[in-house]
N, C-alpha and C positions, 0 to 999 in steps of 0.2 A: 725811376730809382737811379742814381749814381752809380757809375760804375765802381769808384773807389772809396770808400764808407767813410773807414776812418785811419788816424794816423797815429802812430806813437811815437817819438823818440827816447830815448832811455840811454842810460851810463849803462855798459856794457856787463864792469866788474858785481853791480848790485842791484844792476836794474834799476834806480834809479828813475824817475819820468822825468825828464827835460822840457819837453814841450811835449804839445797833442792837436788835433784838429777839432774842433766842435760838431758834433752830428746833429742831424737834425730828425734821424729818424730811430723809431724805438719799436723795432719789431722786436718781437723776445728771441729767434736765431740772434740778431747784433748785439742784445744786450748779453748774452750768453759768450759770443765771439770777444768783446770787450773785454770779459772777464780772465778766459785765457787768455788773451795777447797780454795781460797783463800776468798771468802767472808764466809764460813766456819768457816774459820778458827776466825774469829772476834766476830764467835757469842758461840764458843765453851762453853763459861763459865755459858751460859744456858741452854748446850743440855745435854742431858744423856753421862756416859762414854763411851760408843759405839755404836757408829752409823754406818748407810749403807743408801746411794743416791743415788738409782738407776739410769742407763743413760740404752739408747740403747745398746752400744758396751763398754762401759766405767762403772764400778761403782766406786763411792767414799766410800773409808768407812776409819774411823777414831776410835780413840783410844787414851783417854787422863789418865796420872797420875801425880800427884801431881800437879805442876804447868808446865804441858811439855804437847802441841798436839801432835800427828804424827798419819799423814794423805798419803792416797798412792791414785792412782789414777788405778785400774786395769781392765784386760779385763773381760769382763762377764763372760768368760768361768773358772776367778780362783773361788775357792769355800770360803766362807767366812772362814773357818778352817785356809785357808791357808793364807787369804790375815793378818786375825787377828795376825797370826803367827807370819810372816814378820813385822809386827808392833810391834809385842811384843821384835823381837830379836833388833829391831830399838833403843827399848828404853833402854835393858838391855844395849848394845853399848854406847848411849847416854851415859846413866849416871854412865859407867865406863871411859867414856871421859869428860864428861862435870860436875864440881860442881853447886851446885844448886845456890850458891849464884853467880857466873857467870850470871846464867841465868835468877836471879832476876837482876842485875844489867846492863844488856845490855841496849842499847838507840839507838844502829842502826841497821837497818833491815841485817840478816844474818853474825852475829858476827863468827860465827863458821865455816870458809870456809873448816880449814882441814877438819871438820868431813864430808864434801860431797863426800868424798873418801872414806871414811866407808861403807857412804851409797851407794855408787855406787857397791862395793863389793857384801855387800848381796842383793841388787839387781839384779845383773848378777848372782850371786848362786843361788837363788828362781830359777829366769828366765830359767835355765840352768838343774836344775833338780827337781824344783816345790817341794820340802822339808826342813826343816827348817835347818836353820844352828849354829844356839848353843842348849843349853842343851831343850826350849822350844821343846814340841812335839805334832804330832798334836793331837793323843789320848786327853791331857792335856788339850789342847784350846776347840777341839771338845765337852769335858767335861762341861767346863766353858762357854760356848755357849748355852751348854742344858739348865745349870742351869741358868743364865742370858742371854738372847734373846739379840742381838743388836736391838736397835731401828731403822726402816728402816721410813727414814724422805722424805718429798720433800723438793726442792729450797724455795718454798711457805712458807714452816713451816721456813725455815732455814732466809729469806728473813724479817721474819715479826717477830721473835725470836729477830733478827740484827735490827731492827728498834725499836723496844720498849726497846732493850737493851740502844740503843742511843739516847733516848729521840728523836723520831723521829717525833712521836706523838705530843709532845707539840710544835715541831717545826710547826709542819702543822697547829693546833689552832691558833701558834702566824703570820705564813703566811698568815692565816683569816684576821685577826686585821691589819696586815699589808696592804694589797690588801683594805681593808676600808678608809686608808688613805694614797691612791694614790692622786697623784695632781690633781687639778679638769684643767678636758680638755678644748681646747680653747671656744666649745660650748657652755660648764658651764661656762666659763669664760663671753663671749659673756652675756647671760642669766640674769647672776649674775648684769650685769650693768645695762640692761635694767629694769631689776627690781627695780635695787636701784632708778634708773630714772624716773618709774610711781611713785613711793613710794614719790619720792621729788615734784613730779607734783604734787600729792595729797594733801599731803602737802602746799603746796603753795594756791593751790585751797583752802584750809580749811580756812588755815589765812586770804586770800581775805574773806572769805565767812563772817567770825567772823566781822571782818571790817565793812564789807558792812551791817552787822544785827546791829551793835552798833552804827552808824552810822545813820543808820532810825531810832533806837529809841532815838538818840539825835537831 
């Protein structure tokens, strides 16, 4: 099995997918992993610059600059040195391929189809001999890891990050208020007449009543 699965890149401000890597394997851990790095990816612009999502046999970990994710999906067994690496050499690629103002202006999901041939590349090099393939090394990252720690997040933190990002919150208040003015059921419906109907008997009774008193005293 590969040691680094899959790949995503993404616009940073909305997530976005710019390119991705094709996998070739569909264990349900990866198809599962797939799906968060993808809800991930939407909530990027409130998480710290590097992160790590633990899985069983899978971890996500990510790495954003400027306005650009890339996110990989690998097996436990790579070492964060390494998976950092490979993201790092992702981006130098990137953005000797791709202008920024490209990547502010995109409007449809995975504009960049050559560059998944990039990324397939150093993909299969990691895979193949588990060390980096441009000038990054792992000494370098190893370094940059001492001195800033990735933040190791759950789905939970990442899930409710993504919902307050989205005004998810005030959605659920205004679903409150909503669910109050549902239609009233045929019961209440039923209810409602019969009541109007003692109300109008009463009524009626009173008037007689007033009648019948001014009446004896005339």
């Amino acid at each position: 099995m590969s040691l680094i699965v899959f790949v995503l890149v993404a616009r940073l401000r909305d997530g976005l997918p710019l390119s991705a890597s094709t996998d070739f394997q569909h264990s349900r851990e990866l198809q599962e992993r797939k799906q968060q790095i993808r809800t991930v990816s939407k909530s990027l612009s409130s998480l710290p610059e590097r992160g790590i999502i633990m899985g069983n046999d899978l971890h996500i970990y990510f790495f954003t600059c400027e306005d650009v994710a890339y996110l990989s999906v690998c097996m436990c067994s790579v070492s964060a040195a390494v998976a950092f690496s490979f993201l790092e050499d992702v981006r130098w690629q990137f953005m000797a391929s791709i202008d920024s103002s490209s990547v502010a202006q995109a409007c449809r999901p995975y504009p960049f189809l050559e560059f998944d041939g990039v990324i397939q590349k150093l993909q299969q090099h990691y895979n193949q001999t588990g060390a980096p393939a441009l000038g990054v090394t792992l000494s370098t990252v190893q370094e940059e890891l001492s001195i800033s720690p990735p933040q190791v997040l759950t789905m939970d933190e990442i899930q409710l990050s993504n919902g307050v990002a989205n005004g998810h919150a005030g959605q659920t208040a205004l679903s409150g208020q909503t669910q109050r003015l549902e239609p009233v059921s045929a019961p209440g419906i039923l209810s409602l007449i019969l009541n109007i109907m003692c109300a109008a008997l009463n009524l009626i009774r009173g008037v007689h009543l007033i009648e019948y008193t001014f009446q004896g005293h005339h």
